[in-house]
C-alpha positions in Angstrom: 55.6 39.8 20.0 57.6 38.4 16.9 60.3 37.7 19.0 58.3 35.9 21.3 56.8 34.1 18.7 60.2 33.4 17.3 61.3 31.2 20.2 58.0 29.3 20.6 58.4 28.1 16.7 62.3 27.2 17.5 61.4 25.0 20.8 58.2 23.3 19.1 60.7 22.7 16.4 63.4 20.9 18.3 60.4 19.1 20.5 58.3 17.8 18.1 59.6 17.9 14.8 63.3 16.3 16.1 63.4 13.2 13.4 62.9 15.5 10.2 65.0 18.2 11.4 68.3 18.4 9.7 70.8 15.9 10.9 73.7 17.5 12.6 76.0 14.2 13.7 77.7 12.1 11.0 76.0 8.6 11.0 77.6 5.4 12.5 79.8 3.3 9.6 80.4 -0.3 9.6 77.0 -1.3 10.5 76.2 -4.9 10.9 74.5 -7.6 12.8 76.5 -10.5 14.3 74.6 -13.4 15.0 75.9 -17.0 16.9 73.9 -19.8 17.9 70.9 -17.6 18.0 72.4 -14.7 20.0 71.9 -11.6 18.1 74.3 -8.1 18.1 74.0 -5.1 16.3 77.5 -4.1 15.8 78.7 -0.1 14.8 82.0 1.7 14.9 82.0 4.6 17.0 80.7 8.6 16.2 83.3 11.1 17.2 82.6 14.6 17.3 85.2 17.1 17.4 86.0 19.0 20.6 83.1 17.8 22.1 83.3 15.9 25.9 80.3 15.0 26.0 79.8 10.9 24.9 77.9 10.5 22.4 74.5 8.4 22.6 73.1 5.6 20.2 69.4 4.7 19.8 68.3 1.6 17.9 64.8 0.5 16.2 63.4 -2.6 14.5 61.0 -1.6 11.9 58.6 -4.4 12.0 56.0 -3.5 8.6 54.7 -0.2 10.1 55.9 -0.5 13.5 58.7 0.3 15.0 60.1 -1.2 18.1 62.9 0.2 20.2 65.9 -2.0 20.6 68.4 -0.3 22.9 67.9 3.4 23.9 70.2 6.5 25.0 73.4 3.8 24.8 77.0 5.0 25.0 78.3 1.4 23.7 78.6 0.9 20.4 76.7 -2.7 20.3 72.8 -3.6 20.9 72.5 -7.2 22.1 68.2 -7.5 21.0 68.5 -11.5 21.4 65.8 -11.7 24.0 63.4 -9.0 22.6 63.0 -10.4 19.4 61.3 -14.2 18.1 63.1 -16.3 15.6 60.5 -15.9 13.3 60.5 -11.9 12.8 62.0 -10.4 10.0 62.6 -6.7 9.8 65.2 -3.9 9.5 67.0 -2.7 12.1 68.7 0.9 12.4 70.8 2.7 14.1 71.6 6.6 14.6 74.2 8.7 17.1 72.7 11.7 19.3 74.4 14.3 21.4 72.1 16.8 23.2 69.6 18.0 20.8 72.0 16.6 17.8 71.8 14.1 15.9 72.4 12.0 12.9 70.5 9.9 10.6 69.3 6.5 10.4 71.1 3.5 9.3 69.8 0.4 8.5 71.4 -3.1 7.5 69.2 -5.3 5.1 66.3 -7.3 6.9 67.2 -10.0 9.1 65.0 -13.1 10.3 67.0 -15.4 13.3 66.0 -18.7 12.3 67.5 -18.0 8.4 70.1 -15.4 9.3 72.3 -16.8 12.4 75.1 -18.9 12.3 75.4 -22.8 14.1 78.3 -23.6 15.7 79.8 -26.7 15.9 78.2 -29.4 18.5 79.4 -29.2 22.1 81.1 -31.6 24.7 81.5 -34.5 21.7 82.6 -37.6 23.5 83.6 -41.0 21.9 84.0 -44.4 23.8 85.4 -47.8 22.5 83.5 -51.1 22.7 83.9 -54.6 21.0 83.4 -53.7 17.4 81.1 -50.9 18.0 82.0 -47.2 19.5 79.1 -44.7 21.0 78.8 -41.2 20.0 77.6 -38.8 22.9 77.6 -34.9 22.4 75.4 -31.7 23.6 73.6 -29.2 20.8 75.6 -26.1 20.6 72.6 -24.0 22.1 69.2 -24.9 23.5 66.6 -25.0 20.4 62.7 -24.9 20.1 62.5 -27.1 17.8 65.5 -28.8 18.1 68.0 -29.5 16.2 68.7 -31.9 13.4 72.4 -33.8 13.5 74.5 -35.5 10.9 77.1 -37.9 12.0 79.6 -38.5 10.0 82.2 -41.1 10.0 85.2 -43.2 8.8 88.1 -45.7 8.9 91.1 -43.8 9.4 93.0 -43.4 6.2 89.8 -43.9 4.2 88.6 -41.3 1.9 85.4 -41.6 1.7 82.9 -40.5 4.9 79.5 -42.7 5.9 76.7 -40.4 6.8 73.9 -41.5 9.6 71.0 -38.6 10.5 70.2 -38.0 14.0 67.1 -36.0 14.2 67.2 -34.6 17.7 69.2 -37.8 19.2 72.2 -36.7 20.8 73.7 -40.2 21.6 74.0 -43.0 19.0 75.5 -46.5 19.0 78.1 -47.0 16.0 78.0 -51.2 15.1 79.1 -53.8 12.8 82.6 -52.6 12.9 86.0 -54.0 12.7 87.6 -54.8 15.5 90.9 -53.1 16.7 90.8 -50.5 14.3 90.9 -46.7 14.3 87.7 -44.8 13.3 86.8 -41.0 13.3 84.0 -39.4 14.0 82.3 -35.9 12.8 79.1 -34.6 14.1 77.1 -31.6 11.9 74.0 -29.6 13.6 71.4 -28.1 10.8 68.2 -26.8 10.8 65.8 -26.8 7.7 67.4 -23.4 6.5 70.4 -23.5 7.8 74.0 -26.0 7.8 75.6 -25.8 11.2 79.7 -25.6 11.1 81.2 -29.3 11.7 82.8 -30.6 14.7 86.7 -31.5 14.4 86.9 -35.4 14.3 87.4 -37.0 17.5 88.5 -41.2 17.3 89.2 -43.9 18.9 90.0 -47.4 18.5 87.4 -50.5 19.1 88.1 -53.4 20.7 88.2 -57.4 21.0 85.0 -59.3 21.5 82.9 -61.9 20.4 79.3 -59.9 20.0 78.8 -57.0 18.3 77.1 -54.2 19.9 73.8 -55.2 17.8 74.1 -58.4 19.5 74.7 -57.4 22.7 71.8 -55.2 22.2 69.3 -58.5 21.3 70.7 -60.5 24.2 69.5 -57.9 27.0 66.7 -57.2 24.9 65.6 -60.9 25.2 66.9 -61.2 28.8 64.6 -58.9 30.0 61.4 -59.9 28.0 62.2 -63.2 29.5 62.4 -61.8 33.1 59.1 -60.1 32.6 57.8 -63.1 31.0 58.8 -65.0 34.5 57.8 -62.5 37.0 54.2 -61.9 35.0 54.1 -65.5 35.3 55.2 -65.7 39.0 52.7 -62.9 40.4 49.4 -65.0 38.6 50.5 -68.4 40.4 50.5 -66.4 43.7 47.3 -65.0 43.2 45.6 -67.7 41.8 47.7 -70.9 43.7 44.2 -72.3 45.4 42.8 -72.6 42.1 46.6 -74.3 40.3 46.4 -76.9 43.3 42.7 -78.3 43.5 43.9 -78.7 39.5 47.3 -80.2 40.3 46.0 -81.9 43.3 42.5 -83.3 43.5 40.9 -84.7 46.6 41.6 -88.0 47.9 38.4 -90.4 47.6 38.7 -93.4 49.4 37.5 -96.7 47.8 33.9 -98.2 48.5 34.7 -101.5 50.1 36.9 -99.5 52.2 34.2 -97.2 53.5 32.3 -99.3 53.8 34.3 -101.3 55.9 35.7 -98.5 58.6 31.6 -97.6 58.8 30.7 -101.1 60.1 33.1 -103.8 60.4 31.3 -106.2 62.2 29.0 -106.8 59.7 31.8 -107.7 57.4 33.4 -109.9 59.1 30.2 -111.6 60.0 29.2 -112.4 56.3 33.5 -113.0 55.8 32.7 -115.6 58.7 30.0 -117.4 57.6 31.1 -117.6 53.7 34.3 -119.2 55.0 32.7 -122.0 56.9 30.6 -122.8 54.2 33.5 -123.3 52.1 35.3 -125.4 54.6 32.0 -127.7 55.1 31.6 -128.1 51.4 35.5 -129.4 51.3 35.4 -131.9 53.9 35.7 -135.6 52.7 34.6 -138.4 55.0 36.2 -142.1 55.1 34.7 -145.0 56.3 36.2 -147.2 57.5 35.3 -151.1 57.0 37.4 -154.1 58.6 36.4 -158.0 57.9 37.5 -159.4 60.8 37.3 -162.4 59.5 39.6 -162.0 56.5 41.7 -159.9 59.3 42.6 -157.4 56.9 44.0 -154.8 57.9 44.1 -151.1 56.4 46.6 -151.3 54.2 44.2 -153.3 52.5 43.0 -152.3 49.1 39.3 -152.6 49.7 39.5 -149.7 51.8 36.2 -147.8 50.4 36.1 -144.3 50.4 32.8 -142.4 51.0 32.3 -138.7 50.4 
């Protein structure tokens, strides 16, 4: 009966009562998380136990305030990547602990860790410079896909020149560098940060501008007014062909033929009646008539001066 009872105490021990048993394993050293561009790793060296072939198994927890949240379980490797079971926002300790069989060690845990203060920012990706006419653009790709993104600095310089000018991106990742000299060297740095942590900086990439009359400013005012004028013109275009009846009774009024004129082509007998008459009268009225008187007696003839004229 004891003996019985003996062996049920032992296997609710080992069954139930397993974390605050004794530890039998020594614990995992060198404990630490590594943490790049938001991918997180909990890194440990390796538990070894003497004469043992069986591999040794790693659990790991976050310990949220009360809760605690399994990581990786029953692993042989000696690394927990928790990148995609975790937010950016949580901050908690995580722990680690060996197990072989019904062995075990004990929990350790590195200090409390929080993504978005904690990991590291590399330097930007795929940073490109072109030359232009006094100008050069800046073209890169953030060195991991961020919600929010991520802020930029863009640093640059003359080459040979000490001193660096600094120009904030926000979230562009393409910017137009103007107003500068013209066949001359200039170098080019670009810095991701958020608003808790500085992002390492690129290695400067330059390049030289070139000849030209218009700065890239200008060129940049010249197509901008180029194309308000073209949408000016076609806005313009498309109401003249919609409303062209209406422009040419305005442009173009009807034709109204004079009075006399109508008046005419609707009876012209009747004016040239009255145009008749009115010209006869005018003839009659400017008719003169001579008489003629000869004295035979004097024989004069009609040269003669006496010649009276009657009207």
């Amino acid at each position: 009966m004891w003996t019985l009872l003996l062996v049920l105490t032992t296997l609710w021990t080992f069954t139930f009562c397993k974390d605050t048993a004794t530890p039998d394993l020594p614990v995992p050293t060198n404990v630490h998380i590594d943490s790049y561009n938001m991918r997180h790793i909990l890194k440990w060296d390796p538990v070894y136990v003497p004469k043992e072939m069986r591999p040794v198994m790693y659990n790991v927890q976050l310990q949220l305030f009360s809760d605690k949240h399994p990581m990786c379980v029953n692993i042989t490797e000696t690394q927990c990547d928790f990148t995609d079971k975790v937010k950016p926002f949580w901050r908690g300790h995580y722990m680690v602990r060996a197990e072989l069989g019904e062995q075990y060690s004990s929990w350790v845990q590195v200090s409390d860790f929080q993504a978005s203060k904690h990991t590291k920012i590399g330097p930007v990706q795929s940073l490109v410079v072109q030359p232009h006419a006094k100008a050069l653009t800046v073209d890169f790709s953030p060195p991991f896909p961020s919600e929010p993104p991520l802020r930029y600095l863009l640093y640059y310089w003359k080459e040979g020149a000490e001193n660096k000018a600094e120009v904030p991106l926000r979230a562009s990742t393409h910017y137009l560098l103007g107003d500068l000299e013209e066949e001359t060297e200039y170098c080019v740095q670009v810095q991701a940060f958020t608003s808790h942590i500085e992002g390492e900086i690129s290695n400067p990439l330059c390049a030289k501008t070139k000849i030209g009359d218009y700065t890239g400013k200008e060129v940049a005012v010249t197509v901008g007014c180029v194309t308000v004028v073209c949408l000016i013109c076609s806005v313009a275009g498309f109401m003249i062909y919609r409303n062209k009846a209406l422009l040419k009774g305005l442009l173009y009024p009807p034709f109204r033929m004079p009075v006399h004129i109508h008046e005419f082509l609707e009876n012209p007998s009747a004016i040239q009646d009255e145009a008749g008459l009115d010209s006869n009268q005018e003839r009659l009225d400017s008719i003169s008539i001579l008489e003629l008187t000869i004295d035979n007696e004097d024989n004069r003839t009609c040269d003669d001066p006496n010649l009276v004229e009657k009207t």
